[in-house]
C-alpha positions in Angstrom: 0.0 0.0 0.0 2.8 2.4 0.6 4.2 3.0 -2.7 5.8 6.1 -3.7 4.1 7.0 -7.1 0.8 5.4 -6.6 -0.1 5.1 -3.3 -2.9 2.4 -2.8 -2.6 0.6 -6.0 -2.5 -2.5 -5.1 -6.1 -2.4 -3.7 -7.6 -0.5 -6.8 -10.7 -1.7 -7.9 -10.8 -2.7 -11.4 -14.1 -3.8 -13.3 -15.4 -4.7 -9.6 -12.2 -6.2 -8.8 -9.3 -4.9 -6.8 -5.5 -5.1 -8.3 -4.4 -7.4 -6.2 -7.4 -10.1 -7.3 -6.4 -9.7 -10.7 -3.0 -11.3 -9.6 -4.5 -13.8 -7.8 -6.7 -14.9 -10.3 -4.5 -15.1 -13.1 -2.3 -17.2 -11.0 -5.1 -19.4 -9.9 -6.3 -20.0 -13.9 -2.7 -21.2 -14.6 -2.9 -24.3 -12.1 0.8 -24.0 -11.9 1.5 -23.7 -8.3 1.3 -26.0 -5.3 0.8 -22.7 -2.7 0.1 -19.3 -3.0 0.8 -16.8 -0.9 0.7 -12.7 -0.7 4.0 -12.0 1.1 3.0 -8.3 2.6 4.1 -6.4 5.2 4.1 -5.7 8.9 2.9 -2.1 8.6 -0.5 -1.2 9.7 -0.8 0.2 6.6 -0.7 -3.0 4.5 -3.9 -4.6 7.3 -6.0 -3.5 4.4 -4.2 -6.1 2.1 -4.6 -8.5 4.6 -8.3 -7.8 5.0 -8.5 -8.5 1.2 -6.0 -11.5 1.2 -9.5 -12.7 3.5 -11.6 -11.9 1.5 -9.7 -13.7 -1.6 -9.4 -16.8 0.4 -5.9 -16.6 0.1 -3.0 -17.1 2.3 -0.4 -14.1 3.5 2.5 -13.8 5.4 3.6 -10.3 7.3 7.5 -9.8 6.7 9.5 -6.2 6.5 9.1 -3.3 4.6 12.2 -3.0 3.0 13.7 -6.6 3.0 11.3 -8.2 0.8 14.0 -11.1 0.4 14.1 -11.3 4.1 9.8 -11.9 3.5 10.1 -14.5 0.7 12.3 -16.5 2.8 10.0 -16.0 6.0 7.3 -16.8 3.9 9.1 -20.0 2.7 9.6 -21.6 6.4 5.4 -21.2 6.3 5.0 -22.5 3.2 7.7 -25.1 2.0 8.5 -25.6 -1.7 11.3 -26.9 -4.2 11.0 -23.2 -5.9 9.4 -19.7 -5.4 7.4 -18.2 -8.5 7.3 -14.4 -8.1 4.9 -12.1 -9.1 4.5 -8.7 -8.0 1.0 -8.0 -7.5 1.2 -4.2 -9.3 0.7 -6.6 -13.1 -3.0 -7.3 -13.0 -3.0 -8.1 -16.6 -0.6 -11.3 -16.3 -1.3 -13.8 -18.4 -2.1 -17.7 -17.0 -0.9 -19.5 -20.2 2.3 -17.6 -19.4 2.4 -18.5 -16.2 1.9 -22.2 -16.9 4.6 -22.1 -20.2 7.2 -21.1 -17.5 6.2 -23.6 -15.0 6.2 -26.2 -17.5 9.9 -25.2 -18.6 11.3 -24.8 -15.5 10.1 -28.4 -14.6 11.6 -29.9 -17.8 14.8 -28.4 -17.9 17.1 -30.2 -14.8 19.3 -28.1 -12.3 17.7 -24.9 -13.3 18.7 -22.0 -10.5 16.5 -19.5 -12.4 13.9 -18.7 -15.4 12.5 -15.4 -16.5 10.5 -13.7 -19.4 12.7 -10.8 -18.3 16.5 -12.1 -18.9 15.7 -10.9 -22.4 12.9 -9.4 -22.2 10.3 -9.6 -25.4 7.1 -9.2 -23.5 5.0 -5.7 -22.2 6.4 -5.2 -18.7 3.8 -6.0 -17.1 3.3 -9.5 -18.2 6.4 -10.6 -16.6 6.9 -14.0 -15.0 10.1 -15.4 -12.7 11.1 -18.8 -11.2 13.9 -19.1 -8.4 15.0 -22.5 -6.7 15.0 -22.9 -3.2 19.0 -23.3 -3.3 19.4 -20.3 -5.5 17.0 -18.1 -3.0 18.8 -19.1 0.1 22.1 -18.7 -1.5 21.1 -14.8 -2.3 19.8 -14.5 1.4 23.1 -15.4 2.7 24.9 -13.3 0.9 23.1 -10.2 -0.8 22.8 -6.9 0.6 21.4 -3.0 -0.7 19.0 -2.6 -2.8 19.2 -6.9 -3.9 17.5 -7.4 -0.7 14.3 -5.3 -1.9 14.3 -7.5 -5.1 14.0 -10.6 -3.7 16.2 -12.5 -7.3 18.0 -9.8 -8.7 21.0 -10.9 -6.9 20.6 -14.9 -8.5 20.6 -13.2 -11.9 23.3 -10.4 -11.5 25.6 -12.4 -9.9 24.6 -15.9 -11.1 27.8 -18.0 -9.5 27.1 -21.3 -10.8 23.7 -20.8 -10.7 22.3 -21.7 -14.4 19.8 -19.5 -15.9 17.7 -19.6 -18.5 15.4 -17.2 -20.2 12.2 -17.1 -22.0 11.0 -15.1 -25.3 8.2 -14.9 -26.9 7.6 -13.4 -30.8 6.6 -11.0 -32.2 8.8 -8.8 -29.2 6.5 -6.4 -27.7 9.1 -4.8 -24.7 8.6 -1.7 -25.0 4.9 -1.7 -24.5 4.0 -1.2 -20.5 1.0 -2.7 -19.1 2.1 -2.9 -14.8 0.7 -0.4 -12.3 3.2 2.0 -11.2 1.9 5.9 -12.0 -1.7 7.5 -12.8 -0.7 7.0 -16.2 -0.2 3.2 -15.9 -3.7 3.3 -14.2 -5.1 4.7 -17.5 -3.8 2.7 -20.1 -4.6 -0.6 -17.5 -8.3 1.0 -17.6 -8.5 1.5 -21.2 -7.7 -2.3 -21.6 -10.4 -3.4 -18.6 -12.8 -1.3 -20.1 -12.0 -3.3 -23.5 -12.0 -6.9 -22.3 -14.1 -6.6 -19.1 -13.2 -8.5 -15.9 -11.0 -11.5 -17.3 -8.0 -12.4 -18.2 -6.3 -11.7 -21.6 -3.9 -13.6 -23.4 -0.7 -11.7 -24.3 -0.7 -12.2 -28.2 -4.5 -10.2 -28.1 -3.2 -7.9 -25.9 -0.2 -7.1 -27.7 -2.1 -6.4 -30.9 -5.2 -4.4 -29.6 -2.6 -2.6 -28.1 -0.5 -1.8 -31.3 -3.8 -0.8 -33.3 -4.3 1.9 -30.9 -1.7 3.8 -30.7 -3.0 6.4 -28.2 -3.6 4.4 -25.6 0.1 3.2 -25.6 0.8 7.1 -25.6 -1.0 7.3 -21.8 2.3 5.8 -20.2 4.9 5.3 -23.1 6.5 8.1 -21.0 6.7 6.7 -18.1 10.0 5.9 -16.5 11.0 2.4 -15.1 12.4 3.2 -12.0 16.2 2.0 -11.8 17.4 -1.5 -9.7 19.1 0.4 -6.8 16.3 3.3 -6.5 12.8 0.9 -6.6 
């Protein structure tokens, strides 16, 4: 609830549903995880995403403010698993059959530390889906510090060791559209699209070209500003 640009936005309703149930459901249609789990924080401020987490039926755990790796982990001890799949719950227009393509991979491929649609990224932000082991997550608890603590897997993929990473990409690349929450502006262009498609979830391939047939409502946030690793 606390961020800088957009206070709240997590809890925004869209079509009758807030932000943060978009997330959820998408995750939920893609059948691709054993748990799930909305790793918040212990500031009073964030009881409202509890309240909703409630009201979701789905399970949360309270960890700092600032060391969201710290949370993850915390989370973890709750909640065991072989791997964490991250989403950050400002994307409401993930897709599930993304969700479920990366699951599948990551299962298939043996020994994998990591897997992201951002290594190289060819999707909108927004759309963006990562996988960490349990090793590879630990391994960055131990040992990373500064702003890596606040992004839970950028230190696995910055300083990958022997940690073996693999990336997905999809055609045709659509990177530099932007479809997560993070400004008023993102709030418009994600309202143009509800307002489109109604309260479900799109897959990226129709979202990608009603998108580039309107090129106006990319214009809402095409100047919008990804904050950098060491200031989000």
């Amino acid at each position: 609830m606390g961020s800088t640009r957009l206070p709240g936005k997590v809890l925004r309703e869209l079509r009758g549903r807030s932000v943060l149930g978009w997330v959820v459901r998408a995750v939920r249609q893609a059948e691709a995880v054993d748990d799930l789990v909305v790793a918040t924080t212990t500031d009073a401020a964030d009881d409202p995403v509890v309240a909703e987490c409630r009201r979701l039926g789905v399970a949360w755990h309270r960890g700092p403010v600032d060391d969201v790796l710290t949370r993850f982990v915390e989370a973890l001890e709750e909640h065991p698993g072989e791997a964490v799949m991250r989403f950050t719950a400002d994307c409401p227009l993930l897709d599930p059959a993304v969700i479920r393509e990366a699951a599948l991979v990551f299962r298939a491929v043996p020994g994998l530390d990591y897997l992201s649609t951002s290594l190289a990224r060819t999707l909108p932000r927004g759309l963006d889906v990562e996988i960490v082991s349990l090793p590879a997550l630990l391994r960055a608890d131990r040992e990373a510090t500064a702003h890596h603590r606040a992004h839970v897997t950028s230190y696995v993929y910055t300083y990958p060791g022997r940690s073996r990473l693999l990336g997905l990409a999809y055609t045709p690349a659509a990177d530099e559209l932007r479809v997560t929450l993070d400004t008023p502006d993102d709030w418009r262009l994600i309202s143009r699209v509800a307002g489109e498609f109604g309260d479900r979830c799109v897959p990226h391939a129709t979202l990608v070209s009603w998108l580039r047939a309107r090129p106006e409502v990319c214009l809402l946030n095409a100047h919008v500003q990804q904050k950098a690793l060491q200031e989000a």
